[in-house]
BAFI-3210 file (N, C-alpha, C; in Angstrom, 3 decimals, decimal comma, padded with zeros to 6 digits):
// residues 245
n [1|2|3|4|5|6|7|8|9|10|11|12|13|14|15|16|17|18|19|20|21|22|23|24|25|26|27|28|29|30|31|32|33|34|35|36|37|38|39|40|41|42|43|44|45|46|47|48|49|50|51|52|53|54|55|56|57|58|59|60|61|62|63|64|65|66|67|68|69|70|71|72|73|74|75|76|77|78|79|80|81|82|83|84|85|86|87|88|89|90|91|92|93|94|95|96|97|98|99|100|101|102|103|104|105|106|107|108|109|110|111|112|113|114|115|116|117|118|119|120|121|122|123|124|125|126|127|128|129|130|131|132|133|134|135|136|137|138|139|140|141|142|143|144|145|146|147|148|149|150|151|152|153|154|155|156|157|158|159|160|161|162|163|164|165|166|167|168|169|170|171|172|173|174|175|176|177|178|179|180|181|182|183|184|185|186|187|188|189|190|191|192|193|194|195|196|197|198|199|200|201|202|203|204|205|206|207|208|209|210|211|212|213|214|215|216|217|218|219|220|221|222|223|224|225|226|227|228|229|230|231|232|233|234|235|236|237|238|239|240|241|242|243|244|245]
n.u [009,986|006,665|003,095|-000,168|-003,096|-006,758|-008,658|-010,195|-011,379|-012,879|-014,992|-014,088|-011,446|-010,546|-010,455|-008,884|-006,059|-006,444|-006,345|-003,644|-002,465|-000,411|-002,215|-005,472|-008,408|-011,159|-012,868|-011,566|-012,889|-014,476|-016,606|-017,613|-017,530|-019,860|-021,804|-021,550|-022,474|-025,227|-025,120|-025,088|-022,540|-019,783|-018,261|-014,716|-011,752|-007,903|-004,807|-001,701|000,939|004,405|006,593|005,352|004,513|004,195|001,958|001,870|000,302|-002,833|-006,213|-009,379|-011,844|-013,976|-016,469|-017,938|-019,396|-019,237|-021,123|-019,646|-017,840|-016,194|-014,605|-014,928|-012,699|-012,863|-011,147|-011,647|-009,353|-007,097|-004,731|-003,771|-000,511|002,874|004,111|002,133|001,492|-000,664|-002,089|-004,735|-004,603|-004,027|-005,953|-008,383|-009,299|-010,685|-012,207|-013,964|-013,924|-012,848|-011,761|-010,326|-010,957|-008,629|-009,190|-007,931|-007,520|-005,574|-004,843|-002,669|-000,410|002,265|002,826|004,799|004,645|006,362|007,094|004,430|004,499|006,574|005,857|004,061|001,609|-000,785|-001,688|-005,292|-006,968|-009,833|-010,102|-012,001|-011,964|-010,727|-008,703|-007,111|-005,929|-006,841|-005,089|-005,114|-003,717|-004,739|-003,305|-002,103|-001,570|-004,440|-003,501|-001,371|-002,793|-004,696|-002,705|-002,004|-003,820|-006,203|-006,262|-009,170|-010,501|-009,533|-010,957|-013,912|-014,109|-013,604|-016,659|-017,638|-017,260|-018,534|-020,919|-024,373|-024,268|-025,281|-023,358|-023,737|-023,586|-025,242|-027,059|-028,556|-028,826|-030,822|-031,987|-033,479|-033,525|-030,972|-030,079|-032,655|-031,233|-028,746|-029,979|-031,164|-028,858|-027,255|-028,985|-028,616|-026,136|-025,367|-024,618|-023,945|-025,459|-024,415|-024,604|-026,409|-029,880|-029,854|-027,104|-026,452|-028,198|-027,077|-024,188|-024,811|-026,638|-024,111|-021,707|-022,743|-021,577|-019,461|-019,658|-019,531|-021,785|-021,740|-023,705|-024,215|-026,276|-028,822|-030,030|-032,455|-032,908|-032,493|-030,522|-027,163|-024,781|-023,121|-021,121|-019,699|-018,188|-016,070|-015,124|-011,091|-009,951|-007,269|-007,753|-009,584|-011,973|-012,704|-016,513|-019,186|-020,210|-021,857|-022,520|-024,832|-024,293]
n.v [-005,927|-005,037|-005,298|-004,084|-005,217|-005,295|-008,457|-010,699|-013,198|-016,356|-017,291|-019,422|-019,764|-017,370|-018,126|-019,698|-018,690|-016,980|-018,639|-019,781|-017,648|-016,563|-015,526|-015,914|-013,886|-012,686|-010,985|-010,530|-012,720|-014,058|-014,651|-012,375|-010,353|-010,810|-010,785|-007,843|-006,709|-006,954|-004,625|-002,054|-001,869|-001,649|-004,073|-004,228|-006,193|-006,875|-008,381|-008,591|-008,733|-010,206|-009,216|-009,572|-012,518|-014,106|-014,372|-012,451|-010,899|-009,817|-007,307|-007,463|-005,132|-002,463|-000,548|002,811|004,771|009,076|012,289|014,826|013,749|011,836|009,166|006,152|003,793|001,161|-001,297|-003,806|-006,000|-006,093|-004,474|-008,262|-008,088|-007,913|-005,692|-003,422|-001,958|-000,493|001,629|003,772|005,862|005,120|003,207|005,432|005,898|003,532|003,127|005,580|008,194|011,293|012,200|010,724|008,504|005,828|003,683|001,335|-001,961|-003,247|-007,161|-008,581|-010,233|-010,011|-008,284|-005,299|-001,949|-000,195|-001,059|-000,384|002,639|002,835|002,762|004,691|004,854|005,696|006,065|006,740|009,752|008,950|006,063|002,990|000,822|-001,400|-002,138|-004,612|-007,498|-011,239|-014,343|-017,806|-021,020|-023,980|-026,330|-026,687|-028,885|-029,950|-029,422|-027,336|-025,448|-024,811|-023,725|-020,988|-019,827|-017,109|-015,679|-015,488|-016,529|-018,917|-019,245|-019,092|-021,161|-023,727|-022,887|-023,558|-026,489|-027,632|-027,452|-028,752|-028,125|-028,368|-029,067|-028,015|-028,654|-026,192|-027,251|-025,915|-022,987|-020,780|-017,394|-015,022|-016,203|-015,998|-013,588|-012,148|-013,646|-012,126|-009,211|-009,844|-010,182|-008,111|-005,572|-007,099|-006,314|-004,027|-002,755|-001,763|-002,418|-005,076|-007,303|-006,600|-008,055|-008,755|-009,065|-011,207|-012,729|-012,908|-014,030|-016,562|-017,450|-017,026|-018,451|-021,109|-024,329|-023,772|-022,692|-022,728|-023,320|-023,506|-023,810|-023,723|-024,904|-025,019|-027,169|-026,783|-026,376|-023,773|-021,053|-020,487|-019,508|-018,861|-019,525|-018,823|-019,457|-018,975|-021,087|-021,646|-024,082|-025,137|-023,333|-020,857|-017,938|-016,511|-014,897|-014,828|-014,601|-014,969|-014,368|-015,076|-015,303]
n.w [-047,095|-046,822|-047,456|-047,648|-048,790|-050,140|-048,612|-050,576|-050,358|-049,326|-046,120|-045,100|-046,099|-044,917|-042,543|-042,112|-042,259|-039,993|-038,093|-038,382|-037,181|-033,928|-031,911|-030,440|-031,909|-031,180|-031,907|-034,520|-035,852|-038,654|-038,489|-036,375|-037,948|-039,440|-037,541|-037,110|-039,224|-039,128|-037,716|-039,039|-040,178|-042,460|-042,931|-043,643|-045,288|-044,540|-045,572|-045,037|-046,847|-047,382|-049,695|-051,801|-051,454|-049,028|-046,460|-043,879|-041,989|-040,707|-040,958|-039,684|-040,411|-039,349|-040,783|-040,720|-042,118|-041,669|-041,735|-044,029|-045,577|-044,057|-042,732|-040,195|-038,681|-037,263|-035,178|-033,614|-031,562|-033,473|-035,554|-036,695|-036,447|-036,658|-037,659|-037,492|-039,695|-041,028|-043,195|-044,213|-046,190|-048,646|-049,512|-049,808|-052,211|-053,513|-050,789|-051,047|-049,117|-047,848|-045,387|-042,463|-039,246|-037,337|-035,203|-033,042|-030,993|-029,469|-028,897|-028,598|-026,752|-027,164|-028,977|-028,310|-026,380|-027,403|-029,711|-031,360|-031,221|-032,766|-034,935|-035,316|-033,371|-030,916|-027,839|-027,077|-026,192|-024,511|-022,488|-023,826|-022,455|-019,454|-020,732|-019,911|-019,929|-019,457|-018,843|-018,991|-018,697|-019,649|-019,602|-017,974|-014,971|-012,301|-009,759|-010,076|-011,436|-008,959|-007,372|-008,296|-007,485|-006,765|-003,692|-003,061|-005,370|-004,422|-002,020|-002,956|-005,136|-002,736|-001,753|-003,375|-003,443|-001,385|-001,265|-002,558|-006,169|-009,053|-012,040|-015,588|-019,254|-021,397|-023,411|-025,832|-025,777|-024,863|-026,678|-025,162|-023,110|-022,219|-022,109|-020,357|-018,035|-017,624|-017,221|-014,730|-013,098|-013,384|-012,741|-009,994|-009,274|-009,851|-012,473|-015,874|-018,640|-020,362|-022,371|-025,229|-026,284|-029,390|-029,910|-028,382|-030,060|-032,274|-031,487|-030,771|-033,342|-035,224|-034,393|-033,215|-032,636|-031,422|-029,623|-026,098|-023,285|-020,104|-017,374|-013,403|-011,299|-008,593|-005,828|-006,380|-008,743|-010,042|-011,843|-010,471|-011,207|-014,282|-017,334|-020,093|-022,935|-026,657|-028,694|-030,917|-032,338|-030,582|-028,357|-026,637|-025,722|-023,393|-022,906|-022,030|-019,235|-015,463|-012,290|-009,326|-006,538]
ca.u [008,972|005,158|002,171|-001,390|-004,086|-007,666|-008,730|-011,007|-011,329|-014,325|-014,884|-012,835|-010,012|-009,912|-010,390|-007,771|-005,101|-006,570|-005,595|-002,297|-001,574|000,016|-003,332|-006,711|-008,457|-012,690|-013,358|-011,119|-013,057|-015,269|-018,056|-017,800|-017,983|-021,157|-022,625|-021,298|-022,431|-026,289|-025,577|-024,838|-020,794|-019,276|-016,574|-013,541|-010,922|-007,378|-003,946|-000,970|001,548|005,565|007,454|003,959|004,392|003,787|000,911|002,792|-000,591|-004,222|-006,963|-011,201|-012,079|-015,184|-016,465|-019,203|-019,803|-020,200|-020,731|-018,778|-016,703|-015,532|-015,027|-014,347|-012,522|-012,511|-010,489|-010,893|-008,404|-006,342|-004,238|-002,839|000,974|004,008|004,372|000,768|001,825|-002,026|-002,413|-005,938|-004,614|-003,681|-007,605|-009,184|-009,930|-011,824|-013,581|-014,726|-013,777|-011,962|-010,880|-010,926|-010,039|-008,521|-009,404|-007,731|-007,614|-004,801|-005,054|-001,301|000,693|003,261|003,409|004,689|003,749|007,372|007,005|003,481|004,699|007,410|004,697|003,247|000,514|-000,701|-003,141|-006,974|-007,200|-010,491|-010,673|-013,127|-012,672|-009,845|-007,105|-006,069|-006,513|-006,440|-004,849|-005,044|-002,827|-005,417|-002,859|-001,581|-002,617|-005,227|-002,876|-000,834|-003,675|-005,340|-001,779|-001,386|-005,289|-005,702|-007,314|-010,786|-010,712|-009,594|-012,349|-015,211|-013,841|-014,265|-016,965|-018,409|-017,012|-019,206|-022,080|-024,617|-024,180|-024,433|-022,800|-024,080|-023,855|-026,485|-026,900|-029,616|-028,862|-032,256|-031,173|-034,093|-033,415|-029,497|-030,698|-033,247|-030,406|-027,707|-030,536|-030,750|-027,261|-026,789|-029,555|-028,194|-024,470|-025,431|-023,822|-024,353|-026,283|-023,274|-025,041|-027,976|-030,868|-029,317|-025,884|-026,638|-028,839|-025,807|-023,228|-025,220|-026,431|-022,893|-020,735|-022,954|-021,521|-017,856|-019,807|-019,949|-021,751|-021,933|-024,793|-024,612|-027,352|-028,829|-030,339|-034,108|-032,271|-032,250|-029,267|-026,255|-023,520|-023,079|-019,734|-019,700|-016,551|-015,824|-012,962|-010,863|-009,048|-006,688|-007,561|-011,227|-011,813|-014,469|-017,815|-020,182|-019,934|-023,431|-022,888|-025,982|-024,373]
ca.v [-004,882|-005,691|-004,180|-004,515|-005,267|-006,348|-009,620|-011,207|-014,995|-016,711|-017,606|-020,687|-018,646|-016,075|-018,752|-020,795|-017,495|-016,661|-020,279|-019,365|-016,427|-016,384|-015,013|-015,882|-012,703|-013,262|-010,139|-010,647|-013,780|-013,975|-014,541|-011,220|-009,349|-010,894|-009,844|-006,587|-006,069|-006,447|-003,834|-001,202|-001,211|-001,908|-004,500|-004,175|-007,347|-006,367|-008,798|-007,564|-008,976|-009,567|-009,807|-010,200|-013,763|-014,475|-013,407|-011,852|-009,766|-009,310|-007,274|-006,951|-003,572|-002,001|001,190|003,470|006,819|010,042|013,569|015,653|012,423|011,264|007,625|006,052|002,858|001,212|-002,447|-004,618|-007,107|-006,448|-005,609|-009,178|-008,274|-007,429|-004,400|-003,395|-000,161|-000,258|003,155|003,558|006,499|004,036|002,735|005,953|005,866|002,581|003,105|006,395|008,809|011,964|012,182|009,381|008,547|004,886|003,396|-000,181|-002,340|-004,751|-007,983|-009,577|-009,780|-010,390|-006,685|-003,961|-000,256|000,325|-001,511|000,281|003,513|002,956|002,883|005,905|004,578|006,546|005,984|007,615|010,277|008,176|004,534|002,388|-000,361|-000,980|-002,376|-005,570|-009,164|-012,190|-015,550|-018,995|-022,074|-024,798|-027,881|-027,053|-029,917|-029,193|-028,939|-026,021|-024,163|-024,704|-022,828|-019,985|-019,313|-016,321|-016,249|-015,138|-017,584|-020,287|-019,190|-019,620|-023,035|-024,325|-023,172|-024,425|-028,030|-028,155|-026,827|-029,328|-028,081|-029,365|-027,947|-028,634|-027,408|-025,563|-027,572|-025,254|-021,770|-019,562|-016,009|-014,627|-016,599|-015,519|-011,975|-012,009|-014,152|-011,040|-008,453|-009,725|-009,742|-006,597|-004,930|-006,992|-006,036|-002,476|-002,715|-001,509|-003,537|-006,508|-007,687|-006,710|-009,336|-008,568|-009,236|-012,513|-014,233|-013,061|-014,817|-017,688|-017,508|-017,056|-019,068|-022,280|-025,591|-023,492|-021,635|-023,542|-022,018|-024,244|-023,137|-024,475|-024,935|-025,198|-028,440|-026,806|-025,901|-022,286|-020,531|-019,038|-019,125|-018,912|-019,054|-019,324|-019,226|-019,584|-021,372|-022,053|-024,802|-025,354|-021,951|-020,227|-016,729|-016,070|-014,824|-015,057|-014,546|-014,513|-014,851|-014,661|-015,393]
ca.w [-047,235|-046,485|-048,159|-047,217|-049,473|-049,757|-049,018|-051,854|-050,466|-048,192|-044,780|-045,408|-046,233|-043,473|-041,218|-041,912|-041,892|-038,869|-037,340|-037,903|-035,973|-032,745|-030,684|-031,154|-031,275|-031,458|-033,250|-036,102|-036,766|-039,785|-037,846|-035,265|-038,881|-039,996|-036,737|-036,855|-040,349|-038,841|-036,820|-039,702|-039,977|-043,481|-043,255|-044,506|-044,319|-045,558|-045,582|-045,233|-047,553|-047,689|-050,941|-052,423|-051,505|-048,046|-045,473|-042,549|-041,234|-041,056|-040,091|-040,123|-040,130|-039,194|-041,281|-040,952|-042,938|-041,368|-042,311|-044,283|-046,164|-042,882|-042,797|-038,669|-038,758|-035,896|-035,599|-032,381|-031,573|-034,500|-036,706|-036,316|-036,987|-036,041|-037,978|-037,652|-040,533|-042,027|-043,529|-044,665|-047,385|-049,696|-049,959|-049,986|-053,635|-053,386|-050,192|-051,333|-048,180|-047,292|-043,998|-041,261|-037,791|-037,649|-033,884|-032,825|-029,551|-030,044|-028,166|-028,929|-025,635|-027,962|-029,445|-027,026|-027,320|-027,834|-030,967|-031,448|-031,020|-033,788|-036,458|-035,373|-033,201|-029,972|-027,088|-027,119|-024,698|-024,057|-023,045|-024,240|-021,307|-018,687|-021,382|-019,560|-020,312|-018,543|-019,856|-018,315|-019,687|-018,771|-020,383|-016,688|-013,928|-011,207|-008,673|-010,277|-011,446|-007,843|-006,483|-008,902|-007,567|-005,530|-002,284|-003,367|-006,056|-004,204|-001,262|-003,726|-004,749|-001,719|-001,176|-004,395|-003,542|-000,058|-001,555|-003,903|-007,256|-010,513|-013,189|-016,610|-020,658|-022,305|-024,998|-026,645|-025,283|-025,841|-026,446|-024,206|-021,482|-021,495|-021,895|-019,210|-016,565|-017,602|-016,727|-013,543|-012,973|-013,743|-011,672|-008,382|-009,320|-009,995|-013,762|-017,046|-019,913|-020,785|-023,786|-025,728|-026,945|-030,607|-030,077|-028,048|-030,952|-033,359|-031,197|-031,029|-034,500|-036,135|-033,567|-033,163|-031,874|-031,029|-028,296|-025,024|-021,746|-018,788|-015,747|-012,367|-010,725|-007,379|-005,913|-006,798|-010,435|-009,745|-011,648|-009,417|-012,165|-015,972|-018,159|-021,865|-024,085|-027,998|-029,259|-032,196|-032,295|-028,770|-027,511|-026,375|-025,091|-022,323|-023,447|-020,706|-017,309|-014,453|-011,136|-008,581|-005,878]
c.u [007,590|003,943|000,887|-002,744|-005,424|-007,943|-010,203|-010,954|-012,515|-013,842|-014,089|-011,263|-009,330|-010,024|-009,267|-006,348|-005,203|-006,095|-004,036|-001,562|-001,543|-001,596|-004,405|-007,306|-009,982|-013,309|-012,635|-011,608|-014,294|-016,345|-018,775|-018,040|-019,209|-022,076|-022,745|-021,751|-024,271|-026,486|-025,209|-023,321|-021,167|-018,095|-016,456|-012,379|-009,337|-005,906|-002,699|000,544|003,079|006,131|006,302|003,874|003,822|003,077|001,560|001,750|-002,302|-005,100|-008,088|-011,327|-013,354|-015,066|-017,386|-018,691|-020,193|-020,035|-019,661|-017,472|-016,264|-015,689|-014,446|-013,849|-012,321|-011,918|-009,999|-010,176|-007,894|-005,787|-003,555|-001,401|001,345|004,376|002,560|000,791|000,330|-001,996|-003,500|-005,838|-004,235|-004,866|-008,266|-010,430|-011,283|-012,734|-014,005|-014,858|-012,490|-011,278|-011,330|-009,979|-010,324|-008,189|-008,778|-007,317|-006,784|-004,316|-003,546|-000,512|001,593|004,037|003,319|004,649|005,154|007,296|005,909|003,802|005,807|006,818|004,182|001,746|000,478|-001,950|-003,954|-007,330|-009,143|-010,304|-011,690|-013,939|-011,051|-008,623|-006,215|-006,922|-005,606|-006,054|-004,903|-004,810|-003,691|-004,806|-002,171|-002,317|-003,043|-004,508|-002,323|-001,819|-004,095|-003,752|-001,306|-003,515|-005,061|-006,722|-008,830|-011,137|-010,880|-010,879|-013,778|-014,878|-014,035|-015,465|-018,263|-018,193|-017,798|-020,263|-022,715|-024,912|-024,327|-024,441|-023,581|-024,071|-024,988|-026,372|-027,919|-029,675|-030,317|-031,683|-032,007|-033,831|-032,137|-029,882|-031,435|-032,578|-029,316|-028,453|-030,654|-030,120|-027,035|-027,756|-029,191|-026,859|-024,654|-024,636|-024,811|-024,822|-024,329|-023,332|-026,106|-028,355|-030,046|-028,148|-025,595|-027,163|-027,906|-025,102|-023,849|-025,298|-024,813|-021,789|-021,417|-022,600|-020,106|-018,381|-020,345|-020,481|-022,326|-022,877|-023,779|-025,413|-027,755|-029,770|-032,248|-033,787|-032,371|-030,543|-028,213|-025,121|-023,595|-021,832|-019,697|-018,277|-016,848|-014,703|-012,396|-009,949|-008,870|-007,175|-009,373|-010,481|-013,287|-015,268|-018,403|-019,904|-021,338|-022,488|-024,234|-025,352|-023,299]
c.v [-005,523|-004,596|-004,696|-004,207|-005,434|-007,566|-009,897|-012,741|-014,797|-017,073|-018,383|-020,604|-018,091|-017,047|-020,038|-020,120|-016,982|-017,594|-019,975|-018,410|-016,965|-016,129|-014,851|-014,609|-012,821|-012,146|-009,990|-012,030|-013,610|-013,844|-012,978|-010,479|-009,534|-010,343|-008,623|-005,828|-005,939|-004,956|-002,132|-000,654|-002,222|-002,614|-004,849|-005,181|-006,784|-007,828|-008,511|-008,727|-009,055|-009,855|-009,799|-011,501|-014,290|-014,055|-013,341|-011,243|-009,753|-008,601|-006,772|-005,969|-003,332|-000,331|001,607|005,234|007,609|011,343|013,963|014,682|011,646|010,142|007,225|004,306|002,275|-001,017|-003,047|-006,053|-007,420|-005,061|-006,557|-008,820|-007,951|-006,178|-004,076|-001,526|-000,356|001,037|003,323|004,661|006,179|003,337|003,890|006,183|005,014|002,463|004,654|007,648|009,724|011,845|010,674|009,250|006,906|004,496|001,484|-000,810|-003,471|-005,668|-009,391|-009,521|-009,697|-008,861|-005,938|-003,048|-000,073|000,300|-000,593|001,907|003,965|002,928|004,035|005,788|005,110|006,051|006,856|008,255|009,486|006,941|003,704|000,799|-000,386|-001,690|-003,502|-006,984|-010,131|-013,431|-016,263|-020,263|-023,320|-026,619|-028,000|-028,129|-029,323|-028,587|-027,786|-025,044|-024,067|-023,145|-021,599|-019,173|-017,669|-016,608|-016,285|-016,205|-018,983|-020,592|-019,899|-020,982|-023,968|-024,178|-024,081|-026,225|-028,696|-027,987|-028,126|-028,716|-028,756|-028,410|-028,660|-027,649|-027,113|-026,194|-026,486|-023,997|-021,398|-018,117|-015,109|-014,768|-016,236|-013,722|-011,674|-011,968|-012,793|-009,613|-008,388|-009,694|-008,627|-005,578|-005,655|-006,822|-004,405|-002,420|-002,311|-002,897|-004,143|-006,545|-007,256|-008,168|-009,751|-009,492|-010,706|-013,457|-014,129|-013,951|-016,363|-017,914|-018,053|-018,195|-020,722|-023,401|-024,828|-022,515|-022,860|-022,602|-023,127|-023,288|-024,598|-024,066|-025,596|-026,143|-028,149|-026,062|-024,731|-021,829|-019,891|-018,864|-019,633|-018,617|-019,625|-018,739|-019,765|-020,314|-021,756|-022,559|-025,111|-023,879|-021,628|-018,721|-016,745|-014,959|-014,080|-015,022|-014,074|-015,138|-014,277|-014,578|-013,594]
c.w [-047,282|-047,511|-047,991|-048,573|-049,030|-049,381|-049,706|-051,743|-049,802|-046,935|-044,591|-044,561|-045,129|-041,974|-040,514|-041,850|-040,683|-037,642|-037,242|-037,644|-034,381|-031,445|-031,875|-030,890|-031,941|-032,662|-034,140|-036,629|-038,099|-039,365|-037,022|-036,265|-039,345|-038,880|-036,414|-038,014|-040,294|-038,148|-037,597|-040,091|-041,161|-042,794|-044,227|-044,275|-045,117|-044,710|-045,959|-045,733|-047,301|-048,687|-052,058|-052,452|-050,225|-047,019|-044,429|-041,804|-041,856|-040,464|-040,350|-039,570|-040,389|-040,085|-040,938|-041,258|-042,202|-041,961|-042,879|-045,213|-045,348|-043,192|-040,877|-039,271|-037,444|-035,961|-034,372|-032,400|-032,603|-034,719|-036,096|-036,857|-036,347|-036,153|-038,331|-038,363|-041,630|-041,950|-044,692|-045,806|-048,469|-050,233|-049,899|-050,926|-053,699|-052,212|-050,235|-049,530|-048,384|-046,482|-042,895|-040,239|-037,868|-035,896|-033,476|-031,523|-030,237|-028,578|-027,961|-027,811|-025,960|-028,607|-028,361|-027,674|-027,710|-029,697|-032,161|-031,998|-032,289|-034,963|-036,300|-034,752|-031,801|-029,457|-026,985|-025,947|-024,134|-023,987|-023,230|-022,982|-020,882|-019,218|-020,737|-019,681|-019,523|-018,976|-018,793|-018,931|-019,086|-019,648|-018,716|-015,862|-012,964|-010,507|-008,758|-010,702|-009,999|-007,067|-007,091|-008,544|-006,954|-004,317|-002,448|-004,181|-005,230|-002,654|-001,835|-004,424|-003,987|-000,931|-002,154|-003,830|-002,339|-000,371|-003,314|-005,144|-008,325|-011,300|-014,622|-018,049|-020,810|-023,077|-026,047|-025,910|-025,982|-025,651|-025,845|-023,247|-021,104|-021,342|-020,812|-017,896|-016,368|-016,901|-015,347|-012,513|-013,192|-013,094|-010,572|-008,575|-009,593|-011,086|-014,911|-017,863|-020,452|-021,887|-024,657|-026,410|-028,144|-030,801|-029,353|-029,264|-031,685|-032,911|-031,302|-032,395|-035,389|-035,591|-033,252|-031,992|-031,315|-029,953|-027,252|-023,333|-020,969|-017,837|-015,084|-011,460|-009,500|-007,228|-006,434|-008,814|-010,928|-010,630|-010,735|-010,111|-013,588|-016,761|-019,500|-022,200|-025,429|-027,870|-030,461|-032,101|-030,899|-028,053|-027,783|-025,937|-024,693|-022,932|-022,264|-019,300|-016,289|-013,129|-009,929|-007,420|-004,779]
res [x|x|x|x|x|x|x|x|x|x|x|x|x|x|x|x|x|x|x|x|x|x|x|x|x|x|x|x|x|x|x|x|x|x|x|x|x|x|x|x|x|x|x|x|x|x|x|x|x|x|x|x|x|x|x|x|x|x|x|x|x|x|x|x|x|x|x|x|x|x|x|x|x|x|x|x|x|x|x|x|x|x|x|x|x|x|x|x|x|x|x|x|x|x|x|x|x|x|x|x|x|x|x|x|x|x|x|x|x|x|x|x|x|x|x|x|x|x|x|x|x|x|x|x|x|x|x|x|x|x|x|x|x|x|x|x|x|x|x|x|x|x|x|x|x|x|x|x|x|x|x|x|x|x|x|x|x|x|x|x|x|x|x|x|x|x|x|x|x|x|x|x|x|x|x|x|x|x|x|x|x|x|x|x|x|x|x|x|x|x|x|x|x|x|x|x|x|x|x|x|x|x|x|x|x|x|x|x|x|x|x|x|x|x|x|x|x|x|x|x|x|x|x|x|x|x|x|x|x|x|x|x|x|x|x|x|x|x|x|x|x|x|x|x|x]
***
């Protein structure tokens, strides 16, 4: 039997429980809550218990208050478990709410909806984005990643490898200048706003030396591509993405 509590530790803590789950998942890290907590959401972190001895589950939860008692919870890339049975009427008392609608995007390839569905959990006649994720095992050698490419991929490979490039880190991202390069990506791609200013100096801010974003640049040092990723530990998750070309 499992039972989900608060958690009442530090960054430390949640970051070293978070290490050992199965799938890294960026917004359940400690950090994605401090940036989320500029942006007017109450988090909430809760661990979900078995026996009262051993952590089997976790997950950072976003709140915000609206009218009428309402509370919205909303909880991306989590709950981390297996039995992801969080039932937020068990904390009402202490977070001070009537009614609430409890929203979550779970990022575990590991849990199927079958499984999902046996808790009592149901898809949002809206979606929020197109619900599929992409993995890439990069302990593989060139050669097998090069043959699991697809054609388009492996097109722009070659034609990157004829073409003088240099690739290079950011060591000192400025969060203007990634904001500005995404703007203009996004008016010649005909796309919606990616990132705001805000939410760039947070990631930087909160994420530091575990955020890496490579440019490459053209022989007059012109950007034509940009890819940033976090990571924790053996594993990253893509960030960033510009292409000009």
């Amino acid at each position: 039997m499992t039972h989900w509590k608060f958690f009442a530790g530090d960054k430390s803590e949640w970051d070293e429980l978070l290490a050992q789950r199965n799938f890294l998942s960026l917004y359940q890290s400690y950090e994605w809550g401090q940036i989320k907590s500029q942006d007017g959401w109450q988090v909430v972190r809760f661990l979900q218990w078995k026996n009262q001895e051993t952590v089997v589950g976790m997950a950072q939860v976003l709140m915000k208050r609206l009218p009428l008692n309402v509370a919205f919870f909303w909880c991306p890339g989590g709950p981390l478990s297996e039995t992801p049975d969080l039932d937020f009427r068990e904390f009402r008392k202490d977070l001070k709410f009537g009614m609430f609608y409890f929203r979550a995007s779970f990022h575990d390839p590991n849990l199927g909806l079958k499984e999902l569905k046996s808790e009592g959990w149901r898809r949002p006649r809206v979606a929020i984005n197109s619900n599929l994720s992409m993995s890439l095992d990069l302990t593989l050698e060139s050669e097998d990643l090069r043959k699991n490419l697809s054609s388009n991929w492996r097109h722009n490979l070659k034609r990157f490898e004829k073409k003088k490039i240099h690739v290079e880190p950011w060591a000192s991202p400025d969060p203007k200048t990634l904001f500005d390069s995404y703007q203009e990506f996004e008016e010649m791609k005909n796309l919606s706003a990616q990132h705001s200013l805000k939410s760039i100096e947070g990631v930087i801010r909160e994420y530091q030396d575990r955020l890496v974003i490579l440019r490459a640049l053209d022989e007059e040092g012109d950007l034509l591509a940009l890819r940033g990723y976090i990571y924790s530990g053996r594993k990253a998750l893509d960030w960033y993405a510009i292409s000009t070309a």
